[in-house]
MIDRENTOR-116120 format. One record per residue: residue number from 1; residue in one letter; x, y, z of N, C-alpha, C in turn. Coordinates in Angstrom, 3 decimals, decimal comma. Layout:
N
+-----+--------+----------+----------+----------+----------+----------+----------+----------+----------+----------+
! num ! residu !   n_east !  n_north !     n_up !  ca_east ! ca_north !    ca_up !   c_east !  c_north !     c_up !
+-----+--------+----------+----------+----------+----------+----------+----------+----------+----------+----------+
! NUM !      A !        X !        Y !        Z !        X !        Y !        Z !        X !        Y !        Z !
...
+-----+--------+----------+----------+----------+----------+----------+----------+----------+----------+----------+
END
This chain:
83
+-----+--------+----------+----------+----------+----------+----------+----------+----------+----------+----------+
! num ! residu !   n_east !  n_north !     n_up !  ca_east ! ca_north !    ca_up !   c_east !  c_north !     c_up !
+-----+--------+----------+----------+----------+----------+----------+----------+----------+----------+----------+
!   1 !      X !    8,935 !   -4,384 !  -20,146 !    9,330 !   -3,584 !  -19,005 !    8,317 !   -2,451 !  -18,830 !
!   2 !      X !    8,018 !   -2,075 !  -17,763 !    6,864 !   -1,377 !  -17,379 !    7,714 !   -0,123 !  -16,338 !
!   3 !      X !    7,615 !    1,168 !  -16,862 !    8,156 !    2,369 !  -16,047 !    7,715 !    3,533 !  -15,574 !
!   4 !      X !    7,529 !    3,933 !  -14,261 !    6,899 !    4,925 !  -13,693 !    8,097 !    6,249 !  -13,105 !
!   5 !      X !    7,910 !    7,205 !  -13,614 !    8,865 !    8,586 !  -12,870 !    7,964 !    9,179 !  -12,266 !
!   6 !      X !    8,881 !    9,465 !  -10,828 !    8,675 !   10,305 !   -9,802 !    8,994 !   11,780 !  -10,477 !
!   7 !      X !    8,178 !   12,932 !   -9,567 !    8,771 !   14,300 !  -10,829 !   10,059 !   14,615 !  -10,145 !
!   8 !      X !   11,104 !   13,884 !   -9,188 !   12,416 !   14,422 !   -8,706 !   12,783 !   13,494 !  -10,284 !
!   9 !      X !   12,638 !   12,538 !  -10,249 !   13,575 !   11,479 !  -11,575 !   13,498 !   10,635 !  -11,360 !
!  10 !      X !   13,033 !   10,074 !  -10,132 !   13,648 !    8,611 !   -9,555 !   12,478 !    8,060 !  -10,609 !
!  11 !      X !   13,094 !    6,793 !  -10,860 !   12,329 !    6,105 !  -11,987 !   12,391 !    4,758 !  -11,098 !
!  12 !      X !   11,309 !    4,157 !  -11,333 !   11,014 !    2,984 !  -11,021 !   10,746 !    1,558 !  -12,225 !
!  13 !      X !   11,179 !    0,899 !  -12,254 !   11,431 !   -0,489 !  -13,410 !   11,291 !   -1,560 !  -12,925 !
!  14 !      X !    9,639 !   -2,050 !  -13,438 !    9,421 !   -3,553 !  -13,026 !   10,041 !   -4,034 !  -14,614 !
!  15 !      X !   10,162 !   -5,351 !  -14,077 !   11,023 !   -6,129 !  -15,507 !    9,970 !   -7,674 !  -15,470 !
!  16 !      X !    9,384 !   -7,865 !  -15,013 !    7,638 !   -8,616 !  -14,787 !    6,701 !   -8,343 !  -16,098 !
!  17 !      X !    5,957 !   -9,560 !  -16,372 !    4,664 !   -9,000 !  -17,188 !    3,317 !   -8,972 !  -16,906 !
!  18 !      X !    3,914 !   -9,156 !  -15,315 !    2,018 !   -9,255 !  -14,303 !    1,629 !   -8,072 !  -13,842 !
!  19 !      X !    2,543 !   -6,543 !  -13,825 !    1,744 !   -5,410 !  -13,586 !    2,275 !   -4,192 !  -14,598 !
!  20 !      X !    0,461 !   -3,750 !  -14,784 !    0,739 !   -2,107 !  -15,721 !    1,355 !   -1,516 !  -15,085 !
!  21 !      X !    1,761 !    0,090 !  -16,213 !    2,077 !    1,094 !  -15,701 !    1,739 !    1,648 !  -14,092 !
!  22 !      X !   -0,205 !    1,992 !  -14,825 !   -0,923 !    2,384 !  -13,604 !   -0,722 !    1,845 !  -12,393 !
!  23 !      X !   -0,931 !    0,316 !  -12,100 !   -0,785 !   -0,327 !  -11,196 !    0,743 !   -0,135 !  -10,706 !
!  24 !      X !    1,515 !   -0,416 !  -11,549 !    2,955 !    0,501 !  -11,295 !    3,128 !    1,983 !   -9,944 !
!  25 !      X !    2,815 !    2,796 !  -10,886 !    2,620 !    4,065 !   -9,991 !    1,687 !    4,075 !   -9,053 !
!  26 !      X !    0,306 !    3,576 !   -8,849 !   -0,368 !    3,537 !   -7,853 !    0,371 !    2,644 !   -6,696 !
!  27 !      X !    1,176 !    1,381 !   -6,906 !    1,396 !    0,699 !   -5,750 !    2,757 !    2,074 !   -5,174 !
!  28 !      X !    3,777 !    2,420 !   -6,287 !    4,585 !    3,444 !   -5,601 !    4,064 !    4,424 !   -4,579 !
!  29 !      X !    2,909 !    4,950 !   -5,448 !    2,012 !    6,067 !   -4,075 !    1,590 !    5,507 !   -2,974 !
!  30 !      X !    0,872 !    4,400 !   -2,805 !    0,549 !    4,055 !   -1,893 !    1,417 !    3,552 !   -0,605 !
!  31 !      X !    2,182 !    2,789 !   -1,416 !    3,603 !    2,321 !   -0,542 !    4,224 !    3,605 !    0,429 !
!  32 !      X !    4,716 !    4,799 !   -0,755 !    4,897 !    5,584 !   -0,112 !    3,775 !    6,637 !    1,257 !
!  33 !      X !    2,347 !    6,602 !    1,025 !    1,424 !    6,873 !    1,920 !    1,640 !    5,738 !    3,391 !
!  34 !      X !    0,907 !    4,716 !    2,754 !    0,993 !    3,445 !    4,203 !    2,283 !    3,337 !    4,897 !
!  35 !      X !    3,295 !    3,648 !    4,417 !    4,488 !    3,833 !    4,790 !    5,587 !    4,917 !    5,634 !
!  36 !      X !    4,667 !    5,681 !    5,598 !    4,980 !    7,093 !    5,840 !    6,692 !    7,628 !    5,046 !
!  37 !      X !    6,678 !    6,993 !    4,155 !    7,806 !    7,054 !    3,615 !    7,941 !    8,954 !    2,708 !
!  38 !      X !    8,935 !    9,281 !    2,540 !    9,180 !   10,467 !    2,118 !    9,129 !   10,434 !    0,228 !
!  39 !      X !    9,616 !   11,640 !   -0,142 !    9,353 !   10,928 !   -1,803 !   11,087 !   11,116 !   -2,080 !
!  40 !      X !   11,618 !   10,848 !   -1,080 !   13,391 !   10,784 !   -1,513 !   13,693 !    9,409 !   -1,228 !
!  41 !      X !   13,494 !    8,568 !   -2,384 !   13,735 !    6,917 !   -2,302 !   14,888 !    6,333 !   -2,099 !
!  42 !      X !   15,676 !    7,033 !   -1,862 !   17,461 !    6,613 !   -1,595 !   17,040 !    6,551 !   -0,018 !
!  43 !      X !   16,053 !    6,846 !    0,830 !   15,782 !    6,434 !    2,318 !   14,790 !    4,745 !    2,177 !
!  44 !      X !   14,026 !    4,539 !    1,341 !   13,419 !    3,517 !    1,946 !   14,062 !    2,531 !    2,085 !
!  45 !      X !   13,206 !    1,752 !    2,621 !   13,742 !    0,123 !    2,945 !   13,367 !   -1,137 !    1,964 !
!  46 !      X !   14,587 !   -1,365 !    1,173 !   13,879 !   -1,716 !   -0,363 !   13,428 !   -3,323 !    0,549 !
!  47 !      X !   13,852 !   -4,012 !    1,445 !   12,953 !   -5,284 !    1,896 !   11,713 !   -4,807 !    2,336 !
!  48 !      X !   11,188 !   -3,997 !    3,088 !   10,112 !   -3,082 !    3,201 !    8,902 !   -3,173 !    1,486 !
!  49 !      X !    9,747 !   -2,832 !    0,788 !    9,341 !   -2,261 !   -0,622 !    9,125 !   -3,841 !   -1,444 !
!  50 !      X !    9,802 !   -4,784 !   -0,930 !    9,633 !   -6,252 !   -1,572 !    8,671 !   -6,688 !   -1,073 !
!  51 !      X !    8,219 !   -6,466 !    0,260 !    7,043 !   -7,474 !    1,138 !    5,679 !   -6,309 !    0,442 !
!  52 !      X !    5,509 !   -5,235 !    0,818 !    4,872 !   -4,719 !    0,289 !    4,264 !   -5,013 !   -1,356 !
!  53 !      X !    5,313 !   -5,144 !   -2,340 !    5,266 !   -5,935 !   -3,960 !    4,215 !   -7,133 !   -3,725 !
!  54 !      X !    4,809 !   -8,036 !   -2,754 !    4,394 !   -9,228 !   -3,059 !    3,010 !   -9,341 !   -2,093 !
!  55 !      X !    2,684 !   -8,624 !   -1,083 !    1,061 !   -8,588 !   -0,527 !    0,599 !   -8,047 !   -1,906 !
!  56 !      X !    0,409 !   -6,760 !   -2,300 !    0,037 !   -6,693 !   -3,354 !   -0,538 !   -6,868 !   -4,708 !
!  57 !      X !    1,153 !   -7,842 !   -5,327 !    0,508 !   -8,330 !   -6,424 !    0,746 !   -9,737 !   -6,090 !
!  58 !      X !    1,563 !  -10,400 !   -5,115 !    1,794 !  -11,809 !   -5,228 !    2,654 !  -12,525 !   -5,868 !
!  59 !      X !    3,872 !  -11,570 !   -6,044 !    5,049 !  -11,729 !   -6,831 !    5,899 !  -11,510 !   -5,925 !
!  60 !      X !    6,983 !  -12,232 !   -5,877 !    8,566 !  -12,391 !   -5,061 !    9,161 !  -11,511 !   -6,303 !
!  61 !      X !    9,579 !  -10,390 !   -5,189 !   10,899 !   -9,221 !   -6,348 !   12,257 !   -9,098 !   -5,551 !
!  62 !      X !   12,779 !   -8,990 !   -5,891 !   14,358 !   -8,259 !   -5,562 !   14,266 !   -6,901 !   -5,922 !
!  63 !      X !   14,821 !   -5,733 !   -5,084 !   14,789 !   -4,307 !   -5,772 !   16,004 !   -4,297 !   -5,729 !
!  64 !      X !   16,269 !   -3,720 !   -6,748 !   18,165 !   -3,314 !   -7,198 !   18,202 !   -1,974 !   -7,778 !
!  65 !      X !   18,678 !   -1,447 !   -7,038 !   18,975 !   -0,061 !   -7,231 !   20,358 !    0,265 !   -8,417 !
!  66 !      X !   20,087 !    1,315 !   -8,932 !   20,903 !    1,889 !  -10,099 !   20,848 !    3,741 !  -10,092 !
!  67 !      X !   22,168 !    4,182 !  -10,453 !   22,249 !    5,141 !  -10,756 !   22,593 !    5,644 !  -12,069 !
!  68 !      X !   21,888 !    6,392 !  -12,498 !   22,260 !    6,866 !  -14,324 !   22,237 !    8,486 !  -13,908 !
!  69 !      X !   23,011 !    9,309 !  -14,440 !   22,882 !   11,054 !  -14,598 !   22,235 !   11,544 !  -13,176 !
!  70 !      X !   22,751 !   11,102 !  -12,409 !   22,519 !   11,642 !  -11,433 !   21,104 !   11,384 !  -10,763 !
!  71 !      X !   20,576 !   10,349 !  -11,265 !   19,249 !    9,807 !  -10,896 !   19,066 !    8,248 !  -10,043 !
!  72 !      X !   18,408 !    8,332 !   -9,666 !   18,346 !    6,996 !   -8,874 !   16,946 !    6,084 !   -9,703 !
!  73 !      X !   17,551 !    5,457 !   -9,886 !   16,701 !    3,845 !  -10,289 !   16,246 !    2,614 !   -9,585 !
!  74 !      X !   15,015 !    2,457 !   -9,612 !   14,838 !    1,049 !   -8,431 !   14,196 !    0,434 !   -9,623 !
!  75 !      X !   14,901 !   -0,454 !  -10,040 !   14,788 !   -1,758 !  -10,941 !   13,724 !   -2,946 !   -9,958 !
!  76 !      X !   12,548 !   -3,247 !  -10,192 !   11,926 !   -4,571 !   -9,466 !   11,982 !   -5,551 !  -10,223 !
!  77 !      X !   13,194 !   -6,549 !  -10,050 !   13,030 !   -7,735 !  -10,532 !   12,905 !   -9,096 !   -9,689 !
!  78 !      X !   11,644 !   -9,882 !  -10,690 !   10,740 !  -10,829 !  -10,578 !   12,086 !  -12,054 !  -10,360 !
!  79 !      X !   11,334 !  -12,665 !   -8,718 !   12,287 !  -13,658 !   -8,498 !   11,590 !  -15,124 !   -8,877 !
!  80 !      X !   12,334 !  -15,816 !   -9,640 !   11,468 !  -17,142 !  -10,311 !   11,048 !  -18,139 !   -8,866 !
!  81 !      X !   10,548 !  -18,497 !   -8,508 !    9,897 !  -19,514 !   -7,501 !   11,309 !  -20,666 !   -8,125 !
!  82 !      X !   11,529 !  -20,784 !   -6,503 !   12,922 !  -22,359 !   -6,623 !   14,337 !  -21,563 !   -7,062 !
!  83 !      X !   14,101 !  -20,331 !   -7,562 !   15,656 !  -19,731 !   -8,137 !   16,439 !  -18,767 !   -7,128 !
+-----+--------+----------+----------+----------+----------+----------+----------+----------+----------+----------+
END
């Protein structure tokens, strides 16, 4: 599992073994730049945030959101081809 925090908390969790950290947090920044998206992730558009994943790296994800302590979690999990 590979994990990047935003400095509000929001944590981001690929569960994949095709991208680093770095690559991790850089696609978050960028997403959020090309996107004009804000850095309060309880607004984006997590299908937005899947097509974006998969130009990228070329991986089909599902984002599933989670809350722990008052934090928001976007879990990216890797959808198997045929599943």
């Amino acid at each position: 599992m590979v994990t990047w925090e935003m400095p509000d908390g929001t944590e981001f969790r690929y569960l994949g073994i095709g991208v680093s950290d770095a690559a991790l947090r850089e696609f978050v920044l960028r997403f959020m730049s090309s996107e004009a998206m804000s850095w309060d992730a309880s607004t984006w558009d997590d299908r937005q945030l899947e097509l974006a994943f998969l130009r990228r790296f070329g991986e089909t994800i599902k984002v599933l959101r989670e809350r722990s302590a008052g934090r928001t979690i976007l879990v990216f999990q890797p959808v198997m081809a045929g599943g």
